[in-house]
C-alpha positions as CSV (number, residue, x, y, z in Angstrom):
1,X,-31.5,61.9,41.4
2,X,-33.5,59.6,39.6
3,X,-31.2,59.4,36.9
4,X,-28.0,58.6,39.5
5,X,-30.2,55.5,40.6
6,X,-30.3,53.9,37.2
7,X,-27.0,53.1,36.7
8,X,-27.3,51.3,40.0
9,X,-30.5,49.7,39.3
10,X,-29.0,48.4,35.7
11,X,-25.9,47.3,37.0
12,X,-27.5,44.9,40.2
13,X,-29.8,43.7,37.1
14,X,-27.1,43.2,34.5
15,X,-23.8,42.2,36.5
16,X,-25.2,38.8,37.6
17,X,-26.4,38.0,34.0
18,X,-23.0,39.3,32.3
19,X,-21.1,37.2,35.0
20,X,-23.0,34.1,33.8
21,X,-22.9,34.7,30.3
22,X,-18.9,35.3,30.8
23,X,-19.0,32.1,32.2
24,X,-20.5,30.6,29.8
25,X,-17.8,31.9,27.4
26,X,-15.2,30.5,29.2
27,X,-16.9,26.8,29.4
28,X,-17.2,27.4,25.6
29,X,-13.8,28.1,24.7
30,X,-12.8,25.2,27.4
31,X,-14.6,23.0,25.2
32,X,-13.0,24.3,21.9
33,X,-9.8,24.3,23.2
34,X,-10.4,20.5,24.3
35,X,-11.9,19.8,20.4
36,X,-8.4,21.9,19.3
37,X,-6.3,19.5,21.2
38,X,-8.8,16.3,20.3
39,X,-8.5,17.6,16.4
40,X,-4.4,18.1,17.0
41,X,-4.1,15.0,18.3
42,X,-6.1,12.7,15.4
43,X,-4.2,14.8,12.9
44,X,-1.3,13.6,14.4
45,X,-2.2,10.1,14.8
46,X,-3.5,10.5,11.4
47,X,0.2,11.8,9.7
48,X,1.5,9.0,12.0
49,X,-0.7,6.4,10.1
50,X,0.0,8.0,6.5
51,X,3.4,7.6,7.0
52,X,3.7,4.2,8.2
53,X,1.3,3.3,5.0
54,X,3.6,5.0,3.3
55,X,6.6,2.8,4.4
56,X,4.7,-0.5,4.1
57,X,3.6,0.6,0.4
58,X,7.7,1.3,-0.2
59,X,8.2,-1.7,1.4
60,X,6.2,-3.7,-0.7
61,X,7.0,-2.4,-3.7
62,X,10.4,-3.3,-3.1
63,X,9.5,-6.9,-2.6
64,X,7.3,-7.1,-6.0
65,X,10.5,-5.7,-7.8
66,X,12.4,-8.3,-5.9
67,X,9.9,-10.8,-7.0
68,X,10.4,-9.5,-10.9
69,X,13.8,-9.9,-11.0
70,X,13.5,-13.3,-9.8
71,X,11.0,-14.0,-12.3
72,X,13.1,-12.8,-14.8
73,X,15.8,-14.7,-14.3
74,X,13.8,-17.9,-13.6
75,X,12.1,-17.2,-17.4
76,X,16.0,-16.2,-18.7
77,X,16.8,-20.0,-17.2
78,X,13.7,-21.5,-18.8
79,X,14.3,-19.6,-22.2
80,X,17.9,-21.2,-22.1
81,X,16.6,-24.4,-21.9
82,X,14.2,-24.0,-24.6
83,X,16.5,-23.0,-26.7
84,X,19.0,-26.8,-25.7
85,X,15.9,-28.3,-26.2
86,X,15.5,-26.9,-29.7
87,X,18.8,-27.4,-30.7
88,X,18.5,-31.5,-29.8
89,X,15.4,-31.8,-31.9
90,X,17.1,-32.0,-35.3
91,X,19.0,-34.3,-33.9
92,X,17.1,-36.7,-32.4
93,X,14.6,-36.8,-35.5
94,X,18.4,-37.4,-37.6
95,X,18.9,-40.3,-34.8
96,X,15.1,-41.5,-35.4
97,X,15.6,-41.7,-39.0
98,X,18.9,-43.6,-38.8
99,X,17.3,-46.3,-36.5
100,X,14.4,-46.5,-39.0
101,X,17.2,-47.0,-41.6
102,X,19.4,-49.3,-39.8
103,X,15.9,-51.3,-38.8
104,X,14.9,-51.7,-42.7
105,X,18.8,-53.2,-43.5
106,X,18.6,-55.2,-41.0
107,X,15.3,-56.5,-42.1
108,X,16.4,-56.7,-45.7
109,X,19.6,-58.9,-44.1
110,X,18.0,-61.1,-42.5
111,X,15.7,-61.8,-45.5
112,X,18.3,-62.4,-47.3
């Protein structure tokens, strides 16, 4: 008989303790499925931000090749320039030296 009142005796002891304790479970996995969905969420916003980075970077690099080729044709105009520029040299030192020359006859004419 004694041993028929055990179980009884465990089970008034232990069934309000394992209630709790599967209560406590359950609060538990509330709270990690609330940190699951928290943790889903700022991956999301997370993948969200990467790929608008991503876009702006793209974006971006698009505008400094933009940029280039505008610089390279501004530099192709300058260059073109350069080179008129070069070209007129010889000639204006061949005007300079004719004015120097029609300068000294014209000195030596009117000395004379």
């Amino acid at each position: 008989m004694v041993a028929e009142k055990i179980p009884g005796w465990i089970e008034r002891l232990l069934l309000p303790r394992l209630t709790a304790i599967e209560g406590e479970l359950r609060a538990v996995n509330a709270r990690m499925d609330s940190i699951n969905a928290r943790i889903d969420s700022t991956n999301e916003k997370i993948e969200s931000l990467r790929n608008e980075t991503r876009i702006e970077i793209s974006g971006v690099r698009m505008e400094i090749a933009s940029l280039k080729t505008g610089l390279d044709y501004r530099f192709e105009a300058i260059n073109t320039r350069l080179d008129s520029i070069e070209k007129r040299i010889p000639v204006i030192e061949e005007l300079t030296a004719l004015k120097i020359k029609i300068a000294d006859i014209e000195k030596r004419m009117a000395v004379a």
